[in-house]
C-alpha positions as CSV (number, residue, x, y, z in Angstrom):
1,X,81.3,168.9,-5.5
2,X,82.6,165.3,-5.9
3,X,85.5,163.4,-4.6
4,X,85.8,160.1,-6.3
5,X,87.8,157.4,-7.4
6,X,90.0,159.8,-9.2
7,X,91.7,161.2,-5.7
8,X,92.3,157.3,-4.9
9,X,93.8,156.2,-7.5
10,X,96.5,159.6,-7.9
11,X,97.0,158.5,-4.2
12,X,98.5,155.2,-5.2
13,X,100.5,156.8,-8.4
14,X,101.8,160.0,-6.6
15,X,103.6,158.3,-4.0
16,X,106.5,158.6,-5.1
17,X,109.1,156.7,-3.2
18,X,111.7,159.3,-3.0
19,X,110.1,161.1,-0.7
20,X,110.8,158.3,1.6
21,X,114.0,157.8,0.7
22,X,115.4,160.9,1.0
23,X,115.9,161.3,4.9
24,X,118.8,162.5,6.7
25,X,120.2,158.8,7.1
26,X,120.6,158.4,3.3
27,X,122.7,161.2,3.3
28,X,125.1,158.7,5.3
29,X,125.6,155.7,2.8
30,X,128.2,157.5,0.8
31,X,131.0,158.9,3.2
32,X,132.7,161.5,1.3
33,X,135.6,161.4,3.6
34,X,136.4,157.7,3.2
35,X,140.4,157.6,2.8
36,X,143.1,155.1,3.1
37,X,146.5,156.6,5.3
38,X,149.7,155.0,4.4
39,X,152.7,155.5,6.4
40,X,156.1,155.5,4.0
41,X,158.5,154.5,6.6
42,X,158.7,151.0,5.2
43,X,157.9,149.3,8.2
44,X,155.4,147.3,9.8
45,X,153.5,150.6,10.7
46,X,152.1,151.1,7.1
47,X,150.6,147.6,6.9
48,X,148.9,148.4,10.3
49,X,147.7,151.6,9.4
50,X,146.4,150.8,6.0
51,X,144.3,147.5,7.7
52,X,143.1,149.6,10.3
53,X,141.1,152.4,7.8
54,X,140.5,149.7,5.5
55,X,138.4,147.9,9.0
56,X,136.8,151.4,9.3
57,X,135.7,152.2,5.7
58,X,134.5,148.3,5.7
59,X,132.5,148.5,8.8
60,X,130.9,152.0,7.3
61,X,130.1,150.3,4.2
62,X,128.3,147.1,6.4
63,X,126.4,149.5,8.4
64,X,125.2,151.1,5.9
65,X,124.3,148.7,3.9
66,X,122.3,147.3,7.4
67,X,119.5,149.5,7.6
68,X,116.8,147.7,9.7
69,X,113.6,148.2,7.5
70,X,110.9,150.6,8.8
71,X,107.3,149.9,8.6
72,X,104.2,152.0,8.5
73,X,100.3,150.9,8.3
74,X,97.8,153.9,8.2
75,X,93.6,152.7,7.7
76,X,91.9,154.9,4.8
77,X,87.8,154.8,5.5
78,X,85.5,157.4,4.0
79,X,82.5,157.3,1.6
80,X,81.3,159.1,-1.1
81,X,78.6,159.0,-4.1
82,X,79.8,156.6,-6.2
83,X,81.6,154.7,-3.7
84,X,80.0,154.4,-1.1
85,X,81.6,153.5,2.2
86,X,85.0,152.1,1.2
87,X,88.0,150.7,3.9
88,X,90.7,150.0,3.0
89,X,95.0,150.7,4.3
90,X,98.2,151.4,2.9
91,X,101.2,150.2,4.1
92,X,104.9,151.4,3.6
93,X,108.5,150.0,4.0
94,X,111.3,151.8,4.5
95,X,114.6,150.8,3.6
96,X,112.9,147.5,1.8
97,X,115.9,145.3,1.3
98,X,118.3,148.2,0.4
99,X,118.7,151.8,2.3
100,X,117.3,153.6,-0.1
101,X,114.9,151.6,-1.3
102,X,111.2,152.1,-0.5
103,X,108.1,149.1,-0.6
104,X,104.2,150.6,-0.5
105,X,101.2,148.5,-1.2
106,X,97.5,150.2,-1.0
107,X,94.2,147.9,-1.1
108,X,90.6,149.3,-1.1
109,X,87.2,147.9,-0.7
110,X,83.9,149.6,-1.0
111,X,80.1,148.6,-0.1
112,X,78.6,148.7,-3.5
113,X,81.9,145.9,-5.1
114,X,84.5,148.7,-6.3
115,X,88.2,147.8,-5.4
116,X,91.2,149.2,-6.2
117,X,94.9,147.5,-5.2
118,X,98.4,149.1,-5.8
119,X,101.8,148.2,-5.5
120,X,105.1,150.1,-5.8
121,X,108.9,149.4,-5.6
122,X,111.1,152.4,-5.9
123,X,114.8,153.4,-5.7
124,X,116.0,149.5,-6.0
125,X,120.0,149.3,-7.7
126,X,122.1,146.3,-8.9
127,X,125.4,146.2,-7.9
128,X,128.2,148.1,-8.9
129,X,125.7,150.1,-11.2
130,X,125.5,153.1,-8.9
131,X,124.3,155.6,-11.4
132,X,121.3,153.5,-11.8
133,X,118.0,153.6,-10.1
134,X,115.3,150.5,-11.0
135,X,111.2,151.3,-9.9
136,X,108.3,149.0,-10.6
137,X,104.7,149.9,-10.4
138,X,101.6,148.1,-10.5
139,X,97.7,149.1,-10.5
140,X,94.5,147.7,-10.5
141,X,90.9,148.9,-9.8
142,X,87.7,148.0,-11.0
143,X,84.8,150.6,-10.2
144,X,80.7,150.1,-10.1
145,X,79.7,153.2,-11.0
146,X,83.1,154.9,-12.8
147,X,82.9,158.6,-14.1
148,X,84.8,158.8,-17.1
149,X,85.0,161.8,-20.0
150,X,84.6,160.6,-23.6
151,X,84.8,162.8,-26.4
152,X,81.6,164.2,-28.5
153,X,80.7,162.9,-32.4
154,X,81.6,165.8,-34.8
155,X,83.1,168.0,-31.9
156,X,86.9,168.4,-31.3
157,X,86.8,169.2,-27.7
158,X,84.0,168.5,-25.9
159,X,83.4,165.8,-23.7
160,X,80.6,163.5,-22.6
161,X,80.3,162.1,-18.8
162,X,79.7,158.7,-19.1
163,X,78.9,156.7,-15.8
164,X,80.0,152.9,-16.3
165,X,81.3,150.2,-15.2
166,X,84.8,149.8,-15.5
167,X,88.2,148.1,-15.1
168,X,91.6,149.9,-15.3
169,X,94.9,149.7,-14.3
170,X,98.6,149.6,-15.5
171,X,102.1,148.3,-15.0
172,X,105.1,150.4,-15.5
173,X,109.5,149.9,-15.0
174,X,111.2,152.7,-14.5
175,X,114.8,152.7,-15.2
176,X,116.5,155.3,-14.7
177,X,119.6,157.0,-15.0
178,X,121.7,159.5,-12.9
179,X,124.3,161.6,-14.4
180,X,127.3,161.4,-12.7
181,X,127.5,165.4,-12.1
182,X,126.4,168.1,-9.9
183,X,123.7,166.4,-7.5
184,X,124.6,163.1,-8.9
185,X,128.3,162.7,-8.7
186,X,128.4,160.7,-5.8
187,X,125.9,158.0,-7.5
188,X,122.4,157.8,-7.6
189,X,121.6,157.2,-4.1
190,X,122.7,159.6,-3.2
191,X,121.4,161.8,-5.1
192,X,118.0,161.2,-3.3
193,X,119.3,162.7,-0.2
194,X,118.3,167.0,-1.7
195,X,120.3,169.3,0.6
196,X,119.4,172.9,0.5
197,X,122.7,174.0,-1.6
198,X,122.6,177.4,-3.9
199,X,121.2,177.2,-7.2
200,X,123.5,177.6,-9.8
201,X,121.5,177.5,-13.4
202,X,124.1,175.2,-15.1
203,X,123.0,171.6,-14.9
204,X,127.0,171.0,-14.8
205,X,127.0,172.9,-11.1
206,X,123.6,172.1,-10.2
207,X,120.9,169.9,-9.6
208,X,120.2,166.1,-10.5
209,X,119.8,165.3,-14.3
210,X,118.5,161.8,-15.3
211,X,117.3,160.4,-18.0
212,X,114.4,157.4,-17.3
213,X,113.3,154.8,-19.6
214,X,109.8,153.3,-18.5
215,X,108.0,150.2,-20.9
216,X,104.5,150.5,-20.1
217,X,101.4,148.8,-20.2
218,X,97.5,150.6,-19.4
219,X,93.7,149.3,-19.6
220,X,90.7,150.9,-19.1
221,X,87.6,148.5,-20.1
222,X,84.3,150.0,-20.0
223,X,81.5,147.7,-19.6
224,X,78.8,150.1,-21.7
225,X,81.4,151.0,-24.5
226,X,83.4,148.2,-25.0
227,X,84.1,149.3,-28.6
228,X,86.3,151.6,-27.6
229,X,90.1,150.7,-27.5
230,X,91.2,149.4,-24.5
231,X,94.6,148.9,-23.7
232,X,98.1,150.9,-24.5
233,X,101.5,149.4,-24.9
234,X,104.7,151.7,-25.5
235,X,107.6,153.2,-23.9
236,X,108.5,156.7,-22.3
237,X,111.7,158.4,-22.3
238,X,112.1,160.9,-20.2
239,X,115.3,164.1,-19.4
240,X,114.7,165.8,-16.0
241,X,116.8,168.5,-14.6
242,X,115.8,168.6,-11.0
243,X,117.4,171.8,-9.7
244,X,115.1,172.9,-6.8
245,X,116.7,173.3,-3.3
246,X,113.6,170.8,-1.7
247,X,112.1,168.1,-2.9
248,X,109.2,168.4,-0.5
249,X,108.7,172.4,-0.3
250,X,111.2,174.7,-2.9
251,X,111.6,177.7,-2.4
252,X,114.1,178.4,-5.3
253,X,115.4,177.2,-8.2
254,X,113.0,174.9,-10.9
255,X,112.4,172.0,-13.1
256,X,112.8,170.8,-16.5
257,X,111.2,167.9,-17.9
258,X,110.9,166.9,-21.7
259,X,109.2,163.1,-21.7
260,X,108.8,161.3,-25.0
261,X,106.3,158.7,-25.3
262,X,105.8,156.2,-28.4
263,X,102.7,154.2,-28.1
264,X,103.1,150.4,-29.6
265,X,100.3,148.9,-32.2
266,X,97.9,147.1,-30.0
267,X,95.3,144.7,-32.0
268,X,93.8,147.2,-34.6
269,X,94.8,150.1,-33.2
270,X,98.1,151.6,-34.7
271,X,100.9,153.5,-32.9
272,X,101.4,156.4,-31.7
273,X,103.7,159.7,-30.9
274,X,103.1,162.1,-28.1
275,X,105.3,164.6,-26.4
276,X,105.4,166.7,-23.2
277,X,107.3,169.6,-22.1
278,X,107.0,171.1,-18.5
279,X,109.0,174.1,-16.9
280,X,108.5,174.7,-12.7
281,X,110.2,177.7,-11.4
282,X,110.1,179.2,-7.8
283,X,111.1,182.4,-5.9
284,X,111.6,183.2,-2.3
285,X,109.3,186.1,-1.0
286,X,110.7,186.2,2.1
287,X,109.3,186.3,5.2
288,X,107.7,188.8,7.7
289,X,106.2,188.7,11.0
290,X,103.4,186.2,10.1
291,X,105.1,184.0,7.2
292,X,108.3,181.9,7.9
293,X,108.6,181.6,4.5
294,X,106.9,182.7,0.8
295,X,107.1,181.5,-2.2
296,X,106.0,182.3,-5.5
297,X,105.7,178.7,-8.0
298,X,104.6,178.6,-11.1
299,X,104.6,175.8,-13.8
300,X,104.4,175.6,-17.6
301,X,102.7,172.5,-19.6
302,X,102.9,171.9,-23.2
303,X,101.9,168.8,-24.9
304,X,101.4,167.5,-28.2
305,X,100.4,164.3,-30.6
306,X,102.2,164.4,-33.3
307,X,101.4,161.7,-35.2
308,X,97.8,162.5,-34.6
309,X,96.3,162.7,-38.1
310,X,98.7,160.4,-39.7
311,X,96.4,158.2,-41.3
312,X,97.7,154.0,-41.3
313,X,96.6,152.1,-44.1
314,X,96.8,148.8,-42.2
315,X,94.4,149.6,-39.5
316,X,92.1,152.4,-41.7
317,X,92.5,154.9,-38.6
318,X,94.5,157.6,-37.5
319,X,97.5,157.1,-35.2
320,X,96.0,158.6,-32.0
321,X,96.2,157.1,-28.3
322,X,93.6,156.1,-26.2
323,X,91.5,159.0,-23.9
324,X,93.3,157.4,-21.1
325,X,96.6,157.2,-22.7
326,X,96.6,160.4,-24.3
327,X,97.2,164.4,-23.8
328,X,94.9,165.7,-21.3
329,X,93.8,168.3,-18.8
330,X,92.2,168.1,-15.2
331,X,92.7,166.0,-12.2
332,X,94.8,166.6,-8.9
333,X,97.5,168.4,-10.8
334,X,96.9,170.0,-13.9
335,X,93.2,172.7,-13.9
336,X,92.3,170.9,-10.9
337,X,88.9,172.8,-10.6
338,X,87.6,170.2,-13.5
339,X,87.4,166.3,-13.2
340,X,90.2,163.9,-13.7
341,X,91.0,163.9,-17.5
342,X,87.8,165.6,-18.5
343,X,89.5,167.1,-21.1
344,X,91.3,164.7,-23.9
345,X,92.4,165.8,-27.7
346,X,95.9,166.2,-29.4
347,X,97.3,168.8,-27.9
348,X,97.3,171.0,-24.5
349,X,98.5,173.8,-22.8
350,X,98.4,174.5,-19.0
351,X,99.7,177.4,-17.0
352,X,99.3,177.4,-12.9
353,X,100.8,179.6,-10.6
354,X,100.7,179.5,-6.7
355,X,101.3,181.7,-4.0
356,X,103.1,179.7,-1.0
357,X,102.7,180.6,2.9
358,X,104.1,178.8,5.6
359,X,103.0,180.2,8.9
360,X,105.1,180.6,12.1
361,X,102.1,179.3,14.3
362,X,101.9,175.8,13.5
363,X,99.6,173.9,15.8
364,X,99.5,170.8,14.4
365,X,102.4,168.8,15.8
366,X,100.6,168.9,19.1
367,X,97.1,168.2,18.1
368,X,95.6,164.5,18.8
369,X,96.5,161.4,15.8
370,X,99.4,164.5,14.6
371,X,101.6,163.9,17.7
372,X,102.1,160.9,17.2
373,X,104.5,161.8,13.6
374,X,107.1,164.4,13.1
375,X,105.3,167.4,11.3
376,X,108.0,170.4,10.5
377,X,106.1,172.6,8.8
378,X,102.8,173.2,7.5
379,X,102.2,175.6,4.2
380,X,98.4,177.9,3.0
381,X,98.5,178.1,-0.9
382,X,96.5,180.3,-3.0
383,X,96.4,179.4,-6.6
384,X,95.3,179.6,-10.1
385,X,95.1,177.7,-13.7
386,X,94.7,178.4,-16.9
387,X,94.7,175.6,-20.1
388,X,92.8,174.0,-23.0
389,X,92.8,171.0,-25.0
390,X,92.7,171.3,-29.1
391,X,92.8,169.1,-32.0
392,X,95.6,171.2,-33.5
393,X,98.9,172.3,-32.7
394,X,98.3,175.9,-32.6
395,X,99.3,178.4,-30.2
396,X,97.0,180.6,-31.1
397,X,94.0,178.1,-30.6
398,X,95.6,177.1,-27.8
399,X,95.1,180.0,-25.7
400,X,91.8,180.7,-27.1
401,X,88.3,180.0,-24.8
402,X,90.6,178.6,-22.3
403,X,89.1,177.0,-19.3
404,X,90.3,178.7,-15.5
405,X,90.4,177.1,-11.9
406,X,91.1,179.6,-8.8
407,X,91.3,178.0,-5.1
408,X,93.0,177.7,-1.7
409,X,95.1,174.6,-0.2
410,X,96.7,173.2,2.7
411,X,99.1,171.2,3.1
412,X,102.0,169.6,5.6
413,X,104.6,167.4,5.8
414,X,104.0,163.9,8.0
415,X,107.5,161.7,8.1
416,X,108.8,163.0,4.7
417,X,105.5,162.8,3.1
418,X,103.8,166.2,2.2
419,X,99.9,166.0,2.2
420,X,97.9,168.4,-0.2
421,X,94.1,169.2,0.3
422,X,93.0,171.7,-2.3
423,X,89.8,172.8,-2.7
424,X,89.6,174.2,-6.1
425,X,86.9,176.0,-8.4
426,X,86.3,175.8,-12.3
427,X,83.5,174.5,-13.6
428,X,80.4,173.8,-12.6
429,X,81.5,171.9,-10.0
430,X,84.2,172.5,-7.2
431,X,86.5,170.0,-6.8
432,X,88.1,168.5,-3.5
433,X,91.6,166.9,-3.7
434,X,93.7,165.6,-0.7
435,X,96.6,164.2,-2.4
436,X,100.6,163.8,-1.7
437,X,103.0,165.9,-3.0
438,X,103.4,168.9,-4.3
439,X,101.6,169.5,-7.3
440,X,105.1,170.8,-9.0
């Protein structure tokens, strides 16, 4: 069983910001109830009335836009094979300069020279742009003893571990876009604050649709196979119809997400096309004596590389992405019973579905380090995978020889923030993730 680097550095990516910003108080910054009463008896009165909601609806507006900024520091420590004993901390602001806005910044040191440092700044907006939503992220690490996954001479799927020194990270923007209906007609603020509504299954009546732009930059440099290519440039477009009824713990309704990315000609490597398609869906069980609440989620991944044996006469190779840049399977969300990105190639399918339990007894809040946050709720999961990687687009080889991961997990939510540990079996190795977030 190994946890490694891998569970850091999804840590640091994961986090999304929303999950911060979408507490009860954000649900505040856009009144829907703001009006303006005029008097029409032509006197003084309508001048005095009108001043006087105009005071209130101005006030509103400065209070809202005051939201003292909230921090929070928590130490990491732990140590494993290839890290050793690493300390480290994350840190996290809260309303960081605007209300909805969230600041996090996560630094790591080990005993044998690996670091890893990580900065994100999510939910940020420009005036008078309200359907707009502005994210930057930024990652480094560099890692002794790195376990990475290359693929095998003559062989179109399998992998070889490598253990190397190595050097990674990215840079990403992320601008995105709110549609100004259903969840986002009142602007993209507030369309963070997710109330539990009914699900309609119209994205005209329901949910939040965006579409997100996001240049990007990656690197992975490997000291024993510095050969291979070693840095991706491109951009990813990206339509989302978020239409579950939680952010944090859905119970109905589902998501749509078709992302786009084109990868740009770095040195001699050429560019690139790749697209991925993924499909969540959820259904209440109900609830009995034991179980609050149950839930049934299950999540559909396609993805393919089109452009894959497009040969470019410039370069004399094929227009393929990197390993790291590319269509691949396992890690903390996608056959989690396998090693992060063990499996690379052109294109992928993955099915996982998860049974959902969130117990009445929930002992937690009152336990030592625990009572000092807000924990709600707390949830059991039982769930399986199912995907494969090929070097074609073919259904049909697609779901042939495909590799399976079974396991339990537990998670809760701490301050907005759900925490996932999954213990998860495939091959032949278990694997131990403790992530945030759901895993769909």
């Amino acid at each position: 069983m190994q946890l490694y680097k891998t569970a850091l550095v999804t840590y640091c990516v994961i986090y999304s910001g929303w999950a911060f910003a979408q507490t009860q108080p954000i649900q505040s910054l856009m009144p829907e109830d703001t009006i303006v009463s005029v008097d029409i008896s032509g006197d003084d009165k309508q001048t005095t009335s009108t001043s006087v909601e105009l005071e209130k609806n101005k006030q509103a507006k400065n209070s809202a836009d005051s939201y003292d900024a909230e921090f929070v520091a928590v130490p990491i420590i732990f140590s494993t094979e290839t890290l050793s004993t690493t300390i480290g901390g994350a840190g996290v602001i809260k309303h960081a300069g605007q209300a909805q806005a969230v600041a996090l910044g996560i630094g790591l040191y080990s005993a044998n020279d690996s670091w890893l440092s990580y900065a994100g700044f999510y939910n940020y907006q420009i005036p008078k742009l309200d359907q707009w939503l502005f994210s930057a992220e930024l990652f480094r690490g560099h890692y002794e003893q790195g376990i990475y996954y290359l693929p095998q001479a003559n062989t179109e799927t399998e992998t070889e571990r490598i253990i190397s020194v190595g050097d990674e990270g990215f840079s990403k923007l992320h601008i995105k876009y709110v549609l100004p209906m259903a969840g986002g007609a009142n602007g993209a603020a507030a369309s963070l604050a997710r109330k539990k509504n009914a699900i309609s299954w119209s994205p005209l009546e329901s949910g939040v649709t965006s579409i997100t732009l996001t240049p990007f930059n990656k690197y992975r440099e490997l000291e024993t196979l510095d050969y291979l290519p070693d840095e991706a440039n491109g951009i990813e477009l990206a339509l989302d119809w978020d239409n579950r009824d939680s952010m944090n713990n859905s119970s109905e309704g589902g998501q749509t997400n078709l992302t786009l990315t084109l990868g740009s000609e770095v040195s001699d490597n050429p560019s690139w096309f790749m697209w991925e398609f993924e499909q969540s869906a959820f259904m209440s069980l109900g609830s009995n004596g034991w179980f609050e609440e149950q839930v049934l989620a299950a999540n559909v991944y396609i993805a393919d590389t089109p452009s894959w044996n497009s040969f470019d006469g410039d370069s004399q190779s094929y227009q393929r992405p990197p390993t790291f840049a590319g269509v691949s399977l396992g890690g903390f969300d996608r056959l989690r019973g396998y090693d992060s990105k063990q499996f690379t190639g052109r294109s992928a399918v993955n099915y996982a579905l998860e049974y959902r339990m969130t117990p009445r007894w929930q002992p937690l809040q009152n336990l030592p380090v625990f009572n000092l946050y807000d924990v709600p709720w707390w949830q059991w999961a039982l769930l399986i995978e199912a995907g494969n990687v090929t070097d074609e687009f073919s259904l049909d080889d697609l779901h042939k020889d495909m590799k399976t991961s079974y396991g339990v997990s537990v998670r809760f939510e701490v301050e907005d923030i759900v925490i996932r540990s999954d213990f998860v079996t495939g091959g032949d190795e278990s694997q131990f993730w403790v992530m945030v977030n759901q895993p769909f």
